[in-house]
PAZAPA-4460 file (N, C-alpha, C; in steps of 0.05 Angstrom, whole numbers, plus 32768, in hexadecimal, padded with zeros to 4 digits):
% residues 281
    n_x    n_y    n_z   ca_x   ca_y   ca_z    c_x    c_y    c_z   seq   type   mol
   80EB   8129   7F54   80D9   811E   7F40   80BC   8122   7F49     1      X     A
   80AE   8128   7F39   8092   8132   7F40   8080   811D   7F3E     2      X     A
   8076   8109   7F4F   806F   80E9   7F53   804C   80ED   7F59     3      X     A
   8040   80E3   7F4D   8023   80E2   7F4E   801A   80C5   7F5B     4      X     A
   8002   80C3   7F6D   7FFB   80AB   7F7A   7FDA   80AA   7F72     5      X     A
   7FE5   8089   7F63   7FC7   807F   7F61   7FC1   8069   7F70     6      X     A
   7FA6   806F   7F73   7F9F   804D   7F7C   7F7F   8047   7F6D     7      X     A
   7F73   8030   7F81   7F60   802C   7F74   7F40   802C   7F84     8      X     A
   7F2B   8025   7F83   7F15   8032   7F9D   7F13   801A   7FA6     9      X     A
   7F1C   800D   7FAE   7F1C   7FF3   7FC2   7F2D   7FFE   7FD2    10      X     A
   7F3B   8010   7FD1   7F4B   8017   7FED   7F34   8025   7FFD    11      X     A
   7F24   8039   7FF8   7F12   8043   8004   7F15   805B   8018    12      X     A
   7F26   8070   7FFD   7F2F   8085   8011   7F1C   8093   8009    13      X     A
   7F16   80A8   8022   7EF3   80BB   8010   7F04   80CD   8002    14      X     A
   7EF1   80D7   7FF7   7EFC   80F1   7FE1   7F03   8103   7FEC    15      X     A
   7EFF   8112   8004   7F10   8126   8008   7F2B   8125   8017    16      X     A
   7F31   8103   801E   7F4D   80FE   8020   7F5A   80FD   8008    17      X     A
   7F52   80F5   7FF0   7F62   80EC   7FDB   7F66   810A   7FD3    18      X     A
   7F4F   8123   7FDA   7F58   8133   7FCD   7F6A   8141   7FDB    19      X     A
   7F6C   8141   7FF8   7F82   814E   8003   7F9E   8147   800B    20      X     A
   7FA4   8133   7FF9   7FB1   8127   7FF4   7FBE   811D   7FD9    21      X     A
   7FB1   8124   7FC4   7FB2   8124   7FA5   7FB0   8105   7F9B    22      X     A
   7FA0   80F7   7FAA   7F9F   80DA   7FA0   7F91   80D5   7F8C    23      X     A
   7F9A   80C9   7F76   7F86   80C6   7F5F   7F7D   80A6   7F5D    24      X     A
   7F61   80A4   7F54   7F58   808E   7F5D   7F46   8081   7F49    25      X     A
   7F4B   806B   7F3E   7F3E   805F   7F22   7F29   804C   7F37    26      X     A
   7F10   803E   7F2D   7F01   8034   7F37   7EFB   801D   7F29    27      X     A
   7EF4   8007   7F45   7EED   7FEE   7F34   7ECE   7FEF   7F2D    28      X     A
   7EC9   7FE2   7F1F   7EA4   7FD6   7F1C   7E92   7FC2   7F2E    29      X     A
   7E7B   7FCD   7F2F   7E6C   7FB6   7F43   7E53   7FBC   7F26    30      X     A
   7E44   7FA1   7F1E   7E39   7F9B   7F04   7E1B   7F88   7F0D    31      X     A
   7E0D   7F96   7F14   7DF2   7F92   7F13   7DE7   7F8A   7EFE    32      X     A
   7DE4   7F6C   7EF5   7DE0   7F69   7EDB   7DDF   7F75   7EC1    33      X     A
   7DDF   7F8A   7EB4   7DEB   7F9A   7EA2   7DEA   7FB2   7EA7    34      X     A
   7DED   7FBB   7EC2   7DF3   7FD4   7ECB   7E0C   7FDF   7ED7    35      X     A
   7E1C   7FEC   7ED0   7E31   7FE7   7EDF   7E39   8006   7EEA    36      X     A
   7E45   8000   7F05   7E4E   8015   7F19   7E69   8017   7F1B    37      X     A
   7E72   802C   7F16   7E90   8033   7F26   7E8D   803B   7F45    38      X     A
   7E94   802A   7F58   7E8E   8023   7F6E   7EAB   8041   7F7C    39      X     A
   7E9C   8053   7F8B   7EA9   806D   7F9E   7E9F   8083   7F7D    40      X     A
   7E93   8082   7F6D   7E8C   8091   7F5C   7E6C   808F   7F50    41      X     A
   7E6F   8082   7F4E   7E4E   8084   7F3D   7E3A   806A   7F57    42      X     A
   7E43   8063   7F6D   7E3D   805C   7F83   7E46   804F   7F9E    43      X     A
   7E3D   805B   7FB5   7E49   805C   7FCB   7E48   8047   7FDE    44      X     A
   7E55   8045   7FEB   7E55   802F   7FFC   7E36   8029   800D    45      X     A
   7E25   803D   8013   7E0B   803C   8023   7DF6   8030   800C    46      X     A
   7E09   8044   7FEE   7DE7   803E   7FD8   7DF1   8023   7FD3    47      X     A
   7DFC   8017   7FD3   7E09   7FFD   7FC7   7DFE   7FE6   7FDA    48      X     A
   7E01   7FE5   7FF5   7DEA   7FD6   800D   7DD5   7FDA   800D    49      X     A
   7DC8   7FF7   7FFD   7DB2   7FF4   8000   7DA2   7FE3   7FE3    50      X     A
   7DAF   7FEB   7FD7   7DA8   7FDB   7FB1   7DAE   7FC2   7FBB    51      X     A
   7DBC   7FB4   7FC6   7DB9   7F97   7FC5   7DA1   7F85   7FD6    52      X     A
   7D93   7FA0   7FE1   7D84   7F91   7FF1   7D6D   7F87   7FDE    53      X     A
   7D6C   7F9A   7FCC   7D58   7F8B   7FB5   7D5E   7F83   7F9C    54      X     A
   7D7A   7F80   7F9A   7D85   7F71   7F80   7D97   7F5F   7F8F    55      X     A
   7D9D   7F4F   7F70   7DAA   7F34   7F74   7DC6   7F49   7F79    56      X     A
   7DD9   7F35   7F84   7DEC   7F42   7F90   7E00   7F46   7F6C    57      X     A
   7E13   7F5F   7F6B   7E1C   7F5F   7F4D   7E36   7F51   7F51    58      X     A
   7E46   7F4D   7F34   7E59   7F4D   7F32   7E74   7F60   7F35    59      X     A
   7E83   7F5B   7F2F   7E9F   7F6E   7F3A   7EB3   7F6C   7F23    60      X     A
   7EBF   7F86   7F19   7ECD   7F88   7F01   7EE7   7F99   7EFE    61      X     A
   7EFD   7F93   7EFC   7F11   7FA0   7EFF   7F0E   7FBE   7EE8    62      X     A
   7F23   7FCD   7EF3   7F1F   7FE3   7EE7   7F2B   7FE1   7EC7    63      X     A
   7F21   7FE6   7EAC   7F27   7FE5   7E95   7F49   7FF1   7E8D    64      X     A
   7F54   7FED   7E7B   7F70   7FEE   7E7B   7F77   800D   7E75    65      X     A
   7F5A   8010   7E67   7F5E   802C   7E5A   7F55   8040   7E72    66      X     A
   7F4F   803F   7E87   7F4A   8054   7EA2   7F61   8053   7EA5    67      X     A
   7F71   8041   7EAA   7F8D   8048   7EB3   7FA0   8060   7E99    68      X     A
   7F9B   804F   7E7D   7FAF   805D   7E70   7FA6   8084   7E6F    69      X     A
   7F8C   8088   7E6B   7F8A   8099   7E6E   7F94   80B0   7E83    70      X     A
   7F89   809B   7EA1   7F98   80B1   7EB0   7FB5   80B6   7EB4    71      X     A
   7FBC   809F   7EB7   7FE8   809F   7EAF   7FE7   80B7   7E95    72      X     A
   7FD6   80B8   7E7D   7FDF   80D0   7E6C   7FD9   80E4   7E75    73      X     A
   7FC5   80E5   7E79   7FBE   810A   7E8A   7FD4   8110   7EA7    74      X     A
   7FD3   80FD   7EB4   7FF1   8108   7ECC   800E   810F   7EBE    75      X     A
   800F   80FF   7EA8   802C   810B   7E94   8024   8125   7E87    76      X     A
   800E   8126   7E83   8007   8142   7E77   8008   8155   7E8C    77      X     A
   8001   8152   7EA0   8003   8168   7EB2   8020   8164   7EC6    78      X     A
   802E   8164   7EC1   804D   8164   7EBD   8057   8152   7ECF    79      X     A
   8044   8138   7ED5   8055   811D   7EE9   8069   8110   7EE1    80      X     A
   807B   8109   7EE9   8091   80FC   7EDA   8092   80DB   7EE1    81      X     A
   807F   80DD   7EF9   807F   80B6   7F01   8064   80B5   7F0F    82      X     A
   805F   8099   7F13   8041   8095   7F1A   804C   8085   7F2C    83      X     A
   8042   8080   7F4B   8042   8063   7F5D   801E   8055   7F55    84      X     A
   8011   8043   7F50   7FFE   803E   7F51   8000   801D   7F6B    85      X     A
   7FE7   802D   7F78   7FEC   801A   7F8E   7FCF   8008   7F8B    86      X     A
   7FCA   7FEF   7F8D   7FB8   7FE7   7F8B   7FB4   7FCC   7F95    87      X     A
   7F95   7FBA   7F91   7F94   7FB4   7FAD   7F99   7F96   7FAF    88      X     A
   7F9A   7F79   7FB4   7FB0   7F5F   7FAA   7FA5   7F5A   7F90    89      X     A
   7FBD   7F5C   7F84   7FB8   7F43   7F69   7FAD   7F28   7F69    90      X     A
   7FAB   7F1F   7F81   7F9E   7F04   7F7E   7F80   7F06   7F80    91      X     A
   7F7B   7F20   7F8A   7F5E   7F27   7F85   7F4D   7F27   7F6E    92      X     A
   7F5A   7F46   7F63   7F59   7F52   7F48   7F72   7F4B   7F35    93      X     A
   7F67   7F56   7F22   7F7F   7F64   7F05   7F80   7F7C   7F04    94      X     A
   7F7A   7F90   7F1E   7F7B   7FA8   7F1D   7F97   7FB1   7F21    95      X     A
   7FA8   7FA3   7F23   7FC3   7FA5   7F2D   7FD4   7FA4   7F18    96      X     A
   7FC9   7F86   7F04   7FCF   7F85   7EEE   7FCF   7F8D   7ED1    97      X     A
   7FAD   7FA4   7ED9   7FA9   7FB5   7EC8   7FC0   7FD8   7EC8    98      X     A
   7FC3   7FDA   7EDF   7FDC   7FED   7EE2   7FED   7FE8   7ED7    99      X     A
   7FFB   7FD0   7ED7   8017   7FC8   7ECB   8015   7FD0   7EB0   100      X     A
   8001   7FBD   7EA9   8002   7FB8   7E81   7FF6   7FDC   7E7D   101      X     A
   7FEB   7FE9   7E95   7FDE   800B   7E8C   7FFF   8012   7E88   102      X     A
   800B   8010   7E97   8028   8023   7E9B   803E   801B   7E87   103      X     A
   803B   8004   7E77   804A   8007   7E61   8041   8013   7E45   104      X     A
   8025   8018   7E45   801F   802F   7E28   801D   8043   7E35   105      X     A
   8022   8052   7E43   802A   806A   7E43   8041   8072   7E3E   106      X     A
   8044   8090   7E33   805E   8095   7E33   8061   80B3   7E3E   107      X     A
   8080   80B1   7E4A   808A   80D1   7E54   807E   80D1   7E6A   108      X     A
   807E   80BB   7E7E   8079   80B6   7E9B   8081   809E   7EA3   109      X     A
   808D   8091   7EB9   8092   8076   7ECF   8080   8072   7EE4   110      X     A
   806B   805C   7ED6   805F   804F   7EE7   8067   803F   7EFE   111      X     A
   8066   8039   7F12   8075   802C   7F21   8053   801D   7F2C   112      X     A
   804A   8008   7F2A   8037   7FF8   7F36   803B   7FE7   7F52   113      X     A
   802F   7FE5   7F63   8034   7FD6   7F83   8019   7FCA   7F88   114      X     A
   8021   7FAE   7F8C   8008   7F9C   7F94   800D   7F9D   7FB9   115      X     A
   7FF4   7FA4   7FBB   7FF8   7FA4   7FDD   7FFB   7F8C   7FE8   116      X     A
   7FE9   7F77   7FD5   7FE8   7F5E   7FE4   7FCB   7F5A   7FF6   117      X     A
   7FB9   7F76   7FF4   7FA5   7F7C   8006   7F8C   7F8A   7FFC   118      X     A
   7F82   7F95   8011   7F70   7FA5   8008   7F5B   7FB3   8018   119      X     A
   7F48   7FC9   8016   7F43   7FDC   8025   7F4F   7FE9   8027   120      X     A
   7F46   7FFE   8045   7F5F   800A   804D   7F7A   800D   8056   121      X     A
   7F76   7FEF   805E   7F94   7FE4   805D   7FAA   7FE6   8040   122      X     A
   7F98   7FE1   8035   7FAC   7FEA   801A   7FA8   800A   8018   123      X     A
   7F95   8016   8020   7F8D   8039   8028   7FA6   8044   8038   124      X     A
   7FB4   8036   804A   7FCD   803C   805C   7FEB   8042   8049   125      X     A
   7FE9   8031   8030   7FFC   8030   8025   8002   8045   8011   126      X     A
   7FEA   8054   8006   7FDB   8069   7FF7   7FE7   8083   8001   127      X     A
   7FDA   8088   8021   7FDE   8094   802C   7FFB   80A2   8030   128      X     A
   8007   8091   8037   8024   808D   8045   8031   8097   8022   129      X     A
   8027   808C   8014   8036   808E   7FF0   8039   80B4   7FEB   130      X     A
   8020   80B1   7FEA   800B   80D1   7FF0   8028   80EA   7FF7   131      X     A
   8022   80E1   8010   8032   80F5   8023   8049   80F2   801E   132      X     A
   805B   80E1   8013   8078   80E2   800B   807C   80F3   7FF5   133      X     A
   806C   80E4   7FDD   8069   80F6   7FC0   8066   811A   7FC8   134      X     A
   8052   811F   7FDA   8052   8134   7FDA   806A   8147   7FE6   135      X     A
   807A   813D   7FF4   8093   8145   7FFD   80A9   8142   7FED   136      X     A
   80A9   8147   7FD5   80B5   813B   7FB6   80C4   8120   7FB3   137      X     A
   80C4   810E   7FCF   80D6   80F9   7FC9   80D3   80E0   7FBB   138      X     A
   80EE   80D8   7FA9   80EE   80C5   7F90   80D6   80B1   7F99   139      X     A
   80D3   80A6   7F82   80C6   808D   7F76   80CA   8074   7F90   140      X     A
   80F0   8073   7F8C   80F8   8062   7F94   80EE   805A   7FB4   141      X     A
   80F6   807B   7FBC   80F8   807B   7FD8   80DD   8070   7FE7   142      X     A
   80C6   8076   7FCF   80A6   8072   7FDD   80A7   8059   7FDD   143      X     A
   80B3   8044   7FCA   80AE   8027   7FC5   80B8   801D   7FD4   144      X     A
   80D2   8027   7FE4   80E4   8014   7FEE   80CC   801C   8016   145      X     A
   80C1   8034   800F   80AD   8036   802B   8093   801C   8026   146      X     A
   8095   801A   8010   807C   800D   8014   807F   7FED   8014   147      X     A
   8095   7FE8   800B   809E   7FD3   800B   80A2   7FC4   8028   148      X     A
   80B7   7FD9   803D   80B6   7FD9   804F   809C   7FDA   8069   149      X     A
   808A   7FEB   8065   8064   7FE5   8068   8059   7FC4   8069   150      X     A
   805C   7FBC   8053   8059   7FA8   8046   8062   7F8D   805D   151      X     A
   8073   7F8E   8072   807F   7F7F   8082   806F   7F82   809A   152      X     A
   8062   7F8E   80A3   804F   7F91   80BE   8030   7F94   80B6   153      X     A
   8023   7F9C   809A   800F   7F96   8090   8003   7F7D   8094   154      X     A
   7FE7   7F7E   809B   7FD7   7F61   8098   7FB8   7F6B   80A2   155      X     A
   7FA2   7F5B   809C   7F86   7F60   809C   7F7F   7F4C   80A5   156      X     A
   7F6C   7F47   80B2   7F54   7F30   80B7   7F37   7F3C   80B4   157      X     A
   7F20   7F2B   80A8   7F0B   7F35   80AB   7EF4   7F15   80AC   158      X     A
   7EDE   7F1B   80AE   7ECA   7F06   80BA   7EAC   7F18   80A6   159      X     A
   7EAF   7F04   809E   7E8B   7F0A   808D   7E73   7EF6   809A   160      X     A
   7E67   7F04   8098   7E46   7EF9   809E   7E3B   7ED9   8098   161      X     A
   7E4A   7EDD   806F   7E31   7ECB   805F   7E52   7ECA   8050   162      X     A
   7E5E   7EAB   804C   7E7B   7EA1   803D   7E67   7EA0   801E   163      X     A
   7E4D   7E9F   801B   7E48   7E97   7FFF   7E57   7EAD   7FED   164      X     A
   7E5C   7EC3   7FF6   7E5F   7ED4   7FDC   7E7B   7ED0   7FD5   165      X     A
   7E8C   7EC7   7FEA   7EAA   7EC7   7FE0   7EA4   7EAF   7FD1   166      X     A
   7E9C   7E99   7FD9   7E9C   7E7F   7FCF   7E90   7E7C   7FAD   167      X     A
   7E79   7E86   7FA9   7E6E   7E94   7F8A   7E81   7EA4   7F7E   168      X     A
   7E8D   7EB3   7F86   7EA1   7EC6   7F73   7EBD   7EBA   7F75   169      X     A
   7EC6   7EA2   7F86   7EDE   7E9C   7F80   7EF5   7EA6   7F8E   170      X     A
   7EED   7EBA   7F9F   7F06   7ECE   7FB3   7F12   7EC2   7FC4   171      X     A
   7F09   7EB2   7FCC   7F12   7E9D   7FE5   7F27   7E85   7FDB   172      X     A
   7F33   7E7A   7FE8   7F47   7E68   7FDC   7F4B   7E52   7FF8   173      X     A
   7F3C   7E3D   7FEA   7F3A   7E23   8000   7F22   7E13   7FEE   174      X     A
   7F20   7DFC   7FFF   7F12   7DE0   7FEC   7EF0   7DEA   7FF8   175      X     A
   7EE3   7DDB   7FEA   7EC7   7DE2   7FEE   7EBE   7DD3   7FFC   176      X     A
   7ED1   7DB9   8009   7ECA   7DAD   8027   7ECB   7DC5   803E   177      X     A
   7EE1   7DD7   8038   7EE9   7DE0   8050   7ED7   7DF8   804E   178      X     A
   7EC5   7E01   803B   7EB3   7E17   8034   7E9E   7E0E   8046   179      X     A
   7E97   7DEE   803F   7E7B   7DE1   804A   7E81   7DE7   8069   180      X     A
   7E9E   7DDE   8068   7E97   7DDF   8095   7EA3   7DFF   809B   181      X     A
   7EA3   7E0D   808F   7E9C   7E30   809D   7E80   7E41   8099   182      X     A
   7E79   7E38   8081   7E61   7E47   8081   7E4E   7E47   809B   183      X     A
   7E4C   7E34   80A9   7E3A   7E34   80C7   7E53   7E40   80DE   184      X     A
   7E62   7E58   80D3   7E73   7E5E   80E9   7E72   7E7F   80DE   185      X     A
   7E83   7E92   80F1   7E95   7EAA   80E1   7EB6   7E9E   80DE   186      X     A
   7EB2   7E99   80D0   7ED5   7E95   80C1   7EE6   7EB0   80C9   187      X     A
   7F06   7EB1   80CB   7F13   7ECB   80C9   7F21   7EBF   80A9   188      X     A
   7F1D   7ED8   809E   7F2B   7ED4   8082   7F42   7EE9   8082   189      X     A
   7F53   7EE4   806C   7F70   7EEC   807B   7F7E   7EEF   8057   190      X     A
   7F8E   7F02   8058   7F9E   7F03   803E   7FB4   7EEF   8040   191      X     A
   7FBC   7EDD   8029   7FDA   7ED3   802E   7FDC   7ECB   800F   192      X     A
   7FF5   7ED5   800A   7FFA   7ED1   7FF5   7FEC   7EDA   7FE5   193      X     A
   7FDF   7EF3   7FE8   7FD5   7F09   7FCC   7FB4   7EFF   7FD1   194      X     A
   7FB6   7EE4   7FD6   7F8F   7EDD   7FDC   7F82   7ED8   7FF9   195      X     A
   7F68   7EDB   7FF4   7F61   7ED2   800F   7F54   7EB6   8016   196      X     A
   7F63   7EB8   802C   7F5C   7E8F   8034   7F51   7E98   804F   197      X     A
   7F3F   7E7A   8055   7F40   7E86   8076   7F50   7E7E   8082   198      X     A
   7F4E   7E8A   809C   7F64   7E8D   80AA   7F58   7E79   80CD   199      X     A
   7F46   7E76   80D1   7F3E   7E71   80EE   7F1E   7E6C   80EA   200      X     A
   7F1D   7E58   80FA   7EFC   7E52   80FF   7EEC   7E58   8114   201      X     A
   7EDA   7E6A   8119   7ECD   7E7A   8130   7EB8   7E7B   812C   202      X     A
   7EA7   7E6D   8146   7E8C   7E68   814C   7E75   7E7B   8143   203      X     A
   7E81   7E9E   8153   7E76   7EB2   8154   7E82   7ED0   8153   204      X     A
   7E75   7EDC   8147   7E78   7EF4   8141   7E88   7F02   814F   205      X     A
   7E7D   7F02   8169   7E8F   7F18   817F   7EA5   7F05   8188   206      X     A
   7EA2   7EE6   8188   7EC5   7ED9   818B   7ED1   7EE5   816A   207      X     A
   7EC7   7EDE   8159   7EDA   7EE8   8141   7EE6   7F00   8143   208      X     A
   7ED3   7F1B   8147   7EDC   7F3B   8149   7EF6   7F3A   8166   209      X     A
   7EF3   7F24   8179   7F0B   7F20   818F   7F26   7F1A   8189   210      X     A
   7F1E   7F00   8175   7F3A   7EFC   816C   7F4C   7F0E   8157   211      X     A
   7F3C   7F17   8148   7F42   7F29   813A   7F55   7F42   814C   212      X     A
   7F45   7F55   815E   7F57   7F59   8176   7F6B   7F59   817F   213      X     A
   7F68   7F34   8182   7F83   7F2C   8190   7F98   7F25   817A   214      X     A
   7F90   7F20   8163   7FA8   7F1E   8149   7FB6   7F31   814A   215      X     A
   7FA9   7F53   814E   7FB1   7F6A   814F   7FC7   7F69   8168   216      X     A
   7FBD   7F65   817C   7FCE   7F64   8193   7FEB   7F53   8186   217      X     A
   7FE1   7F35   8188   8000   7F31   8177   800B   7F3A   816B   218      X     A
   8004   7F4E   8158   8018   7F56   814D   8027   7F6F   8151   219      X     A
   8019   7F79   8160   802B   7F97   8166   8038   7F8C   8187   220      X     A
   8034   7F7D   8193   8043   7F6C   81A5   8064   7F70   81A6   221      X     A
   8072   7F7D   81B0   808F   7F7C   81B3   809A   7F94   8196   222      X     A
   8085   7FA5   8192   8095   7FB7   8178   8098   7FC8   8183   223      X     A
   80A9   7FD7   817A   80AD   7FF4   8185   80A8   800B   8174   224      X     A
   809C   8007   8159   8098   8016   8145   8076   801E   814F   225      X     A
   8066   8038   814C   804C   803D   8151   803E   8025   8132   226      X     A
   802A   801D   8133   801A   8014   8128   7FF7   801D   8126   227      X     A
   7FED   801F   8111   7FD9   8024   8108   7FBB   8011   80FE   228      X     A
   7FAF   8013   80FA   7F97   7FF5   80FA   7F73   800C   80F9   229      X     A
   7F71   7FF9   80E3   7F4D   800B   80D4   7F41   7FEC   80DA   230      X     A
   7F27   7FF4   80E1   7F0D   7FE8   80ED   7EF7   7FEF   80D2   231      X     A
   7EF7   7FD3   80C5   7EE7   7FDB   80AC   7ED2   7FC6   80B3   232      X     A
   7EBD   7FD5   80A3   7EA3   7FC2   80A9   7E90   7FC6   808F   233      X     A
   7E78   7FB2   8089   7E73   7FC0   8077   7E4A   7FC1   807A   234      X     A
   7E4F   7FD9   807B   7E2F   7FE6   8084   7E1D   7FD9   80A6   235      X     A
   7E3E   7FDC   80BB   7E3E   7FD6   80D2   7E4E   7FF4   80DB   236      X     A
   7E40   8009   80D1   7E53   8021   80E4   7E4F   8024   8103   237      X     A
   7E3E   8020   810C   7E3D   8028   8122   7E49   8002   813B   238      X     A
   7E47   7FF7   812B   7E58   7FDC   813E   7E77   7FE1   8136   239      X     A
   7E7D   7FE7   8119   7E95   7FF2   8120   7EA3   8009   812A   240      X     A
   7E93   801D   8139   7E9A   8030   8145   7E99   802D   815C   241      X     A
   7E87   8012   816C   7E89   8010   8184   7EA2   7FFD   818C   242      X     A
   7EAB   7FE4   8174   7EC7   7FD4   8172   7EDC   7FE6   8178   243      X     A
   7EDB   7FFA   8163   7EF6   8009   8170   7EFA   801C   8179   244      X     A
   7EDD   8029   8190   7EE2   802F   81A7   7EF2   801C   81C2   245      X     A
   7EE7   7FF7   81BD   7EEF   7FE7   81CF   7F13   7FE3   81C6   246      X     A
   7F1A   7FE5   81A9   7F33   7FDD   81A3   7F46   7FF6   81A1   247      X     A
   7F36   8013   81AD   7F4F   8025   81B9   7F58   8022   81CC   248      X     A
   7F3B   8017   81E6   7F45   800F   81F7   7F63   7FFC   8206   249      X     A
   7F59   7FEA   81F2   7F6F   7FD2   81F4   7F86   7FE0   81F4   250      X     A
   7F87   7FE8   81D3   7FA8   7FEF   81C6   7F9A   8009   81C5   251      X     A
   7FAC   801B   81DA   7FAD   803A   81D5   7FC3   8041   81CC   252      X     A
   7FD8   8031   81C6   7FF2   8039   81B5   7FEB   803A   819B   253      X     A
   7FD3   802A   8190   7FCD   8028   8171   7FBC   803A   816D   254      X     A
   7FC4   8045   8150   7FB0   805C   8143   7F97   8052   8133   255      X     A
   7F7E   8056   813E   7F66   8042   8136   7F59   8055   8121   256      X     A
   7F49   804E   8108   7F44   805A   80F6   7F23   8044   80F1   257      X     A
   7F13   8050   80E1   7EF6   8047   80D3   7EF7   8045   80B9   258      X     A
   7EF6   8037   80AE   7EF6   8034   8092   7EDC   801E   8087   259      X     A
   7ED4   8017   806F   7EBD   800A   8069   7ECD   7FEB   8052   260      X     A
   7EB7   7FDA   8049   7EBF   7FC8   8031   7EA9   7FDD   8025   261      X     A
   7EAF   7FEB   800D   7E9B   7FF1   7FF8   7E91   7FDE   7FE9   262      X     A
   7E89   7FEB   7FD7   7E74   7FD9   7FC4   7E82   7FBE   7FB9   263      X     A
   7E9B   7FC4   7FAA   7EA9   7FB4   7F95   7EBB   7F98   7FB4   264      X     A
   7EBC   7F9B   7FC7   7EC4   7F8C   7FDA   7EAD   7F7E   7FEA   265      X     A
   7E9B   7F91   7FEC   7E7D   7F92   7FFD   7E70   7F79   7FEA   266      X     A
   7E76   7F78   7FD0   7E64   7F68   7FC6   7E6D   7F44   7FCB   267      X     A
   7E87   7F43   7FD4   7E95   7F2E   7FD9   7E92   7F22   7FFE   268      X     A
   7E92   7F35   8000   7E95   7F31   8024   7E7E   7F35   8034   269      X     A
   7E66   7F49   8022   7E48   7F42   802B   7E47   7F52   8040   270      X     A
   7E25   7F64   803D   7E23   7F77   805B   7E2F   7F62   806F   271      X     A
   7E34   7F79   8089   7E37   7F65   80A0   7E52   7F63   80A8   272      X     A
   7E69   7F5C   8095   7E7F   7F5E   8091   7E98   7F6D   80A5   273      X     A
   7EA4   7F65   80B2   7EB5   7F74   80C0   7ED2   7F6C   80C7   274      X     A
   7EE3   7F83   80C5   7EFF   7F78   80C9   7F10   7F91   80CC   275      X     A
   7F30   7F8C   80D2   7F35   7F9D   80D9   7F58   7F94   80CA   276      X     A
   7F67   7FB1   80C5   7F81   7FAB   80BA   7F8E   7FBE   80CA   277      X     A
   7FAE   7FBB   80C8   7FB6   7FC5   80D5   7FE4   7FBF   80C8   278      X     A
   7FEE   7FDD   80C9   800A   7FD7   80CA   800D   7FEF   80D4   279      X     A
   802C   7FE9   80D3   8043   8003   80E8   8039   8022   80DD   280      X     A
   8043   803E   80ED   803A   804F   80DE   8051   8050   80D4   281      X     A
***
């Protein structure tokens, strides 16, 4: 069966992976008071840090229902018979949800939609891995039941600068006592259950980027499967290139990768931003 892979640009694969790879990729919005961007298309992760420095920070907009239907019809037109669309937690967005309700008006194709539960390139791992199956012609099934499987050693932590922006947009999930006593800290924020809560209270930056680290260490601790882990930051390239120079060191069994928060994540988690994900290969 000839299986097409979508996702969405919060995973944050550059374009000449998606293209050597055939990943097709619908985009969310970042909305500058009546201006609005398709964030990895009409602006990049550098122009997007740099526009905020003199605008109010924008809003964030899931991708419209009709980007999806469209492209699910043009992949049936060009002779796909199923779609995986991989995309990034539902408790985030409705970008996940917009797939679903996309994949039942279409017709003369099987959508198959997957909430990572995540996001970045951590959900970029799952893409990937989808990617390279599809292209080796194997079923629908077989990619879901990989990703499903993924899905069991997957997990992220990350630490922002400034908690106001999660706290204004609502991304965060906890009482606004417990907002009052982190904001004078770096919090680790953590996926569970499709949202992000925090996870740990940390003085400082370089203890936060430690434990983070050592979460990693736990978990590949006693596996015998190779494991993988991206160092995302957002408009911190060069501190995250020196992090995981120090975290090959550590774990030279793990395959270390760079990845960014773009715009439509960037606008939530604020320059400064840094974290790192990581599952089995």
């Amino acid at each position: 069966m000839r299986t097409a892979i979508v996702t969405d640009s919060t995973a944050y694969i550059p374009l000449e992976v998606r293209k050597k790879w055939n990943i097709h990729m619908v985009p969310l919005q970042v909305i500058f008071k009546d201006e609005a961007y398709e964030e990895e298309v009409d602006i990049s992760a550098s122009e997007f840090y740099e526009k905020i420095k003199h605008s109010e920070l924008p809003t964030t907009s899931q991708p419209p229902i009709g980007k999806f239907v469209e492209l699910f019809e043009r992949l049936a037109g060009e002779g796909y018979e199923a779609v995986i669309s991989i995309h990034l937690t539902s408790g985030a967005s409705g970008t996940y949800q917009g797939a679903v309700a996309a994949g039942g008006m279409v017709e003369g194709i099987k959508v198959y939609a997957f909430d990572t539960e995540i996001s970045c390139m951590a959900q970029g791992f799952y893409v990937l891995d989808a990617a390279e199956m599809a292209m080796r012609g194997e079923e629908p099934a077989a990619i879901l039941a990989r990703l499903e499987d993924l899905k069991t050693t997957a997990d992220a932590y990350f630490m922002a600068d400034d908690l106001s922006h999660f706290v204004r947009g609502g991304r965060l999930s906890s009482t606004q006592a417990f907002f009052g006593s982190l904001l004078q800290v770096k919090p680790l924020l953590h996926f569970e259950n499709k949202v992000i809560v925090p996870a740990e209270k940390i003085r400082t930056r370089k203890k936060a980027l430690k434990r983070i680290a050592e979460l990693l260490g736990e978990a590949i601790s006693g596996k015998s499967e190779p494991y993988r882990a991206v160092v995302i930051h957002a408009n911190r390239e060069a501190e995250a290139l020196e992090w995981k120079s120090e975290l090959e060191a550590m774990y030279p069994s793990v395959e270390f990768s760079i990845s960014y928060f773009g715009a439509v994540i960037g606008t939530h988690i604020g320059e400064g931003g840094m974290g790192m994900g990581w599952m089995k290969k």
